[in-house]
VOMARRO-558236 format. One record per residue (C-alpha): residue in one letter; y, x, z. Coordinates in pm, whole numbers, padded with zeros to 5 digits, always signed. Layout:
<pts>
AYXZ/...
</pts>
This chain:
<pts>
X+09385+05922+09277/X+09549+05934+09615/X+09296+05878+09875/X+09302+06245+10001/X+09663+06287+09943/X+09720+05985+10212/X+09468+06142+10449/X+09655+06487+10442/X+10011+06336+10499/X+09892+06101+10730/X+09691+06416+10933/X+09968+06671+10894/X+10318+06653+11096/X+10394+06973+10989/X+10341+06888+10648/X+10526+06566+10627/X+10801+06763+10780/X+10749+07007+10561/X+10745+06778+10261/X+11076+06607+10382/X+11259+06932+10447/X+11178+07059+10063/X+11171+06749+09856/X+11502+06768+09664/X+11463+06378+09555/X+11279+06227+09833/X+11138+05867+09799/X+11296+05578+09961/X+11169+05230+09962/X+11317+05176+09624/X+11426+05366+09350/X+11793+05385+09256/X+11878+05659+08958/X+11501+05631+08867/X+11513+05225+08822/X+11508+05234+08416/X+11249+05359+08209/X+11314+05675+08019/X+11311+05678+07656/X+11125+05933+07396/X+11139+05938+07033/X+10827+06148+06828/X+10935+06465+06664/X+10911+06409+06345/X+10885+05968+06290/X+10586+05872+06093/X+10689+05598+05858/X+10464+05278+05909/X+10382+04962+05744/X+10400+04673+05984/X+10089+04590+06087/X+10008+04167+06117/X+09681+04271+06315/X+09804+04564+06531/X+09558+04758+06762/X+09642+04740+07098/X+09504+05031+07347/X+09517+05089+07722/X+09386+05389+07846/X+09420+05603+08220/X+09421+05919+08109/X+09399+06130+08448/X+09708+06346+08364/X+09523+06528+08155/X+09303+06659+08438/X+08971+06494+08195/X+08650+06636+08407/X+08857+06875+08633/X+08784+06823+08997/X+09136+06775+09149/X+09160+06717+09518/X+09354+06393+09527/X+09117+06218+09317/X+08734+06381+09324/X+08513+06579+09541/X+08669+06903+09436/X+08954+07079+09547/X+09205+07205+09259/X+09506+07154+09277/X+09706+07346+09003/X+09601+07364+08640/X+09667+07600+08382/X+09885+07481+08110/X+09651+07585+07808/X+09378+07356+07996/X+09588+07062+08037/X+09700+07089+07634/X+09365+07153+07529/X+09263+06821+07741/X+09605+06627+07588/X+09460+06777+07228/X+09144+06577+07307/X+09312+06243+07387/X+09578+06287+07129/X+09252+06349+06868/X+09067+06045+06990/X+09443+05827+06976/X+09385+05922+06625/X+09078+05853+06550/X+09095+05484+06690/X+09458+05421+06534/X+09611+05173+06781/X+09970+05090+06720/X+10073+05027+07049/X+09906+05241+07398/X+10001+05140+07736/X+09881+05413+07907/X+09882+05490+08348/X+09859+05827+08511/X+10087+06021+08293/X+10255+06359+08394/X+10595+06451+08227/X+10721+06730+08482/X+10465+06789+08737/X+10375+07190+08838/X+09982+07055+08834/X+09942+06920+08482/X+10161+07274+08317/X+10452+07096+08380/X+10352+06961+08019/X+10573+06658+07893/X+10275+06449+07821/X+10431+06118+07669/X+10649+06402+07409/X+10311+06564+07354/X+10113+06286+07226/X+10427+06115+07033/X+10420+06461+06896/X+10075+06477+06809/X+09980+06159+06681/X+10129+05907+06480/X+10272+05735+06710/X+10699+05713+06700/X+10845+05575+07031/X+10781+05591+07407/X+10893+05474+07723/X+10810+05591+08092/X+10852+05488+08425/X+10810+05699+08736/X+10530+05642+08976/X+10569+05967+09202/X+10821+06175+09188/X+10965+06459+09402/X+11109+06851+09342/X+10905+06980+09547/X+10526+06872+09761/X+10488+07153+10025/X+10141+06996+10108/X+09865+07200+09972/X+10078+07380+09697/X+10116+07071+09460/X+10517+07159+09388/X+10690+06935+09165/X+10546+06634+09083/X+10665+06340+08805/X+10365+06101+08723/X+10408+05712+08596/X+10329+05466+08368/X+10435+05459+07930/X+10384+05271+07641/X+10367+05432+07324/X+10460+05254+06992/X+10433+05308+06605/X+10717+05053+06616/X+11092+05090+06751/X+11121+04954+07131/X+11435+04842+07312/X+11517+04715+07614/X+11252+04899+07873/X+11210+04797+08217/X+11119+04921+08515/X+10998+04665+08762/X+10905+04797+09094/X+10566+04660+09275/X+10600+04610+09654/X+10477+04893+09888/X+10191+04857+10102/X+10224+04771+10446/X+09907+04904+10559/X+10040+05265+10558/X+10298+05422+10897/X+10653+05460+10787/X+10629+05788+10745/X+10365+05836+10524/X+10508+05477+10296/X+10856+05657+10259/X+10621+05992+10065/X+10368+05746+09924/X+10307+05659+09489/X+10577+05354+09447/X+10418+05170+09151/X+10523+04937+08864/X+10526+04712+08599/X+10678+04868+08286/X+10774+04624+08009/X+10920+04648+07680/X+11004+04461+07360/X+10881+04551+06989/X+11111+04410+06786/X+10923+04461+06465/X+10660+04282+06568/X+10909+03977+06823/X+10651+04093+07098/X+10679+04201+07445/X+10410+04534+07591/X+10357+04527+07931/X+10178+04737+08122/X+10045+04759+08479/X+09858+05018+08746/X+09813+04816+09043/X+09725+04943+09381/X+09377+05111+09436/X+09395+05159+09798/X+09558+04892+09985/X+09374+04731+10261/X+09631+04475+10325/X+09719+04192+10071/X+09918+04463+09856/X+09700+04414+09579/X+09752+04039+09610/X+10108+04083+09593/X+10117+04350+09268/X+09900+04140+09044/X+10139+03814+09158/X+10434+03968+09075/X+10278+04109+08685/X+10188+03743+08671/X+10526+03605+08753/X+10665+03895+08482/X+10426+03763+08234/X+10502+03364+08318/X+10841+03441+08288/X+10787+03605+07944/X+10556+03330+07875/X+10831+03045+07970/X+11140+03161+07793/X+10884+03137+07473/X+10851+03479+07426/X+10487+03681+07296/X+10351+03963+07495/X+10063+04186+07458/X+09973+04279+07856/X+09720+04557+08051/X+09668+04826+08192/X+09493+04945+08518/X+09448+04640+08739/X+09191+04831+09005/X+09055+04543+09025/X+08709+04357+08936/X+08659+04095+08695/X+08609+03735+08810/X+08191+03678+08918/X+08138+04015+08905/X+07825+04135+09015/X+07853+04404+09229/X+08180+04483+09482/X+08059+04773+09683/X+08034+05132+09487/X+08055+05404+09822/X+07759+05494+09739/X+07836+05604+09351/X+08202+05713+09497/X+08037+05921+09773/X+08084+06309+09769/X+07805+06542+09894/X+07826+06555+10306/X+07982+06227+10311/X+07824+05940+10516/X+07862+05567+10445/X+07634+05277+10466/X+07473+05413+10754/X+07435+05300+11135/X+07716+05481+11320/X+07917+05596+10987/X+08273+05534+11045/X+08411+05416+10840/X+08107+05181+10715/X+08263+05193+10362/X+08430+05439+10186/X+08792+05397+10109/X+08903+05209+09794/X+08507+05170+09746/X+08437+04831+09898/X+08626+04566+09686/X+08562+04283+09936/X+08803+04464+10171/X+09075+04398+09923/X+09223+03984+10021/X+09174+03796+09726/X+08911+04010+09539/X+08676+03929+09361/X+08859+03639+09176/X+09191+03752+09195/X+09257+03839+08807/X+09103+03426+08788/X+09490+03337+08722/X+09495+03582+08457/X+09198+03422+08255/X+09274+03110+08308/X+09668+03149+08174/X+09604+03385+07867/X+09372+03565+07608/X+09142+03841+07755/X+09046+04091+07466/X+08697+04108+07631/X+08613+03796+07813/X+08467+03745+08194/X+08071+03696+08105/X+08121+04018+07894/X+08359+04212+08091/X+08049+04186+08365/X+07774+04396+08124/X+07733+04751+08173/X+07872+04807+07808/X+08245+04708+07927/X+08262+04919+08194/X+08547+05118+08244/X+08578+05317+08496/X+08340+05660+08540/X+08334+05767+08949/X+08533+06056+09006/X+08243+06230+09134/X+08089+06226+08804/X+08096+06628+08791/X+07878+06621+09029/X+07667+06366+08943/X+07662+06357+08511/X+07454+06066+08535/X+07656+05799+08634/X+07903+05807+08354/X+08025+05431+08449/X+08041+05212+08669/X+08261+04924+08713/X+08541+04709+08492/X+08878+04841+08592/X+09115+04815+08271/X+09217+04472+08065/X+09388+04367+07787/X+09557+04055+07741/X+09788+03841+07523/X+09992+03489+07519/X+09972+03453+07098/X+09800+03145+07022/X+09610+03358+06762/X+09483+03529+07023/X+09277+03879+06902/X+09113+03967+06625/X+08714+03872+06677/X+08500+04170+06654/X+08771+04407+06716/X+08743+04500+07077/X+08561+04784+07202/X+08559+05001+07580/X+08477+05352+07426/X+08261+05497+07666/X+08185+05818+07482/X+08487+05948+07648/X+08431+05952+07992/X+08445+06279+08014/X+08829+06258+07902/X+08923+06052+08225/X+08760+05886+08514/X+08898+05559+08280/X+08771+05462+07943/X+09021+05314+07681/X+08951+04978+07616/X+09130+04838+07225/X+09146+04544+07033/X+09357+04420+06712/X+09609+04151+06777/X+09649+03842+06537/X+10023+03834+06547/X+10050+03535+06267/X+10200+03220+06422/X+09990+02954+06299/
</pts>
């Protein structure tokens, strides 16, 4: 998502000056008024029936961009879209929410307040248009104002939406990447865990969108610390349900480098001379630790999907964001987990990766049903 952004504040002076000068909340290494999550409540509250199998869903929805080719994160170059296209997109997800049911979402790449989604309050808009009751949201990038190419105020970050009552949200900031020049860092997405406890059902969400870019050990270092969150969980004897967007590959996968499937038209990669040889965020063996670094994961806890099938073409997750150019390659890669800590474990024959919606996100939802009974 912010490849281009990073290569236009890292090219620009005058727009990182720019972007300083008019940025009425400008980032600093870590947030202070912005440190706890932000609460939401649906308009009107569905009553529910607790549910002893919940469905759990996690799902990048693209801030409601779907197909639209946006300049930080595709081949194309929009930058602002019309409000009545982002709601008709948000009608879409908030249809297929629906349709599959899930009682709890962790969801990444959210808008609430940002001039390019419509300024549209997209965790209010689904509560609001499905059945689910309570939300929580932490900021990934936020500023008043981005002078660089028009993008204006900007609000985007993880939530997790619930059927069931949540309390005690955190915010848990990831480390920033040290790969980056000070200048650019202090502008750049400051990511997080987001973690919160369901009561009704004595369980803990948490949900993740770790690095995609980081050439140093960054993304080493984010999916430690969501471990360490989860062991601690784990420890203390409390249940969590866990996911989200790990950019990352599943252990033994079969293929690490995708420039060619990520490539735009002009671009060239892979060839004698091309510099760089790979495209950026493309090549998972430049990321330290990849591809076994989500091993811990497996070996600690419950996958929904496991390894060997998390590796076939039918768990796939993640459609290239060059996809409108090329229809054809509607996925590509495993990019989005689920797991969980209760010895039950999930419900067999209740996960699926719905790749008929690719064309909703660049990220396909991936859901299963808990079994929340302690034996």
């Amino acid at each position: 998502m912010t490849a281009r952004i990073y290569k236009v504040l890292r090219s620009s002076p005058i727009g990182l000056f720019l972007f300083f000068l008019l940025s009425c909340e400008p980032f600093v290494n870590e947030f202070s008024d912005l440190s706890e999550a932000q609460m939401y409540t649906a308009s009107p509250i569905t009553t529910v029936v607790v549910n002893n199998n919940p469905v759990v869903m996690t799902w990048n929805i693209r801030f409601g961009a779907a197909r639209s080719p946006f300049f930080g994160d595709s081949c194309g170059d929009s930058v602002i879209l019309k409000k009545e296209h982002v709601e008709a997109n948000m009608d879409k997800v908030a249809a297929k929410i629906q349709e599959i049911d899930p009682d709890i979402i962790l969801l990444q790449e959210v808008d609430i307040s940002s001039k390019r989604s419509g300024y549209v309050n997209q965790v209010q808009y689904l509560l609001d248009n499905t059945s689910m009751n309570y939300g929580c949201f932490a900021s990934v990038w936020q500023a008043d104002y981005i002078a660089s190419d028009g993008i204006g105020r900007m609000n985007m970050g993880n939530a997790i939406l619930s059927k069931y009552e949540l309390s005690e949200a955190e915010r848990i900031q990831l480390r920033l990447r040290t790969d980056q020049s000070d200048l650019v860092k202090y502008f750049y997405l400051r990511r997080n865990i987001l973690k919160v406890r369901i009561p009704e059902l004595d369980l803990y969400a948490v949900n993740i969108h770790a690095t995609a870019f980081a050439t140093d050990d960054t993304k080493q270092k984010h999916i430690g610390k969501y471990i360490e969150v989860l062991s601690e969980i784990n420890t203390a004897g409390g249940r969590f349900v866990t996911g989200g967007d790990l950019n990352s590959l599943p252990p033994d996968c079969d293929a690490i480098d995708f420039c060619e499937y990520d490539m735009c038209s002009g671009e060239n990669f892979h060839t004698s001379g091309a510099e760089p040889y790979h495209k950026e965020g493309s090549y998972f063996d430049n990321f330290p630790g990849e591809p076994e670094i989500l091993q811990p994961l497996y070996d600690a806890y419950i996958p929904a999907i496991d390894s060997v099938e998390n590796n076939s073409p039918e768990h796939f997750t993640h459609a290239p964001s060059t996809s409108y150019e090329h229809w054809e390659r509607k996925y590509d890669r495993k990019l989005d987990y689920l797991f969980t800590n209760l010895s039950g474990g999930w419900v067999q024959g209740t996960d699926s990766t719905y790749q008929s919606l690719w064309e909703l996100s660049d990220h396909m939802p991936v859901a299963a049903a808990l079994n929340t009974e302690r034996n």
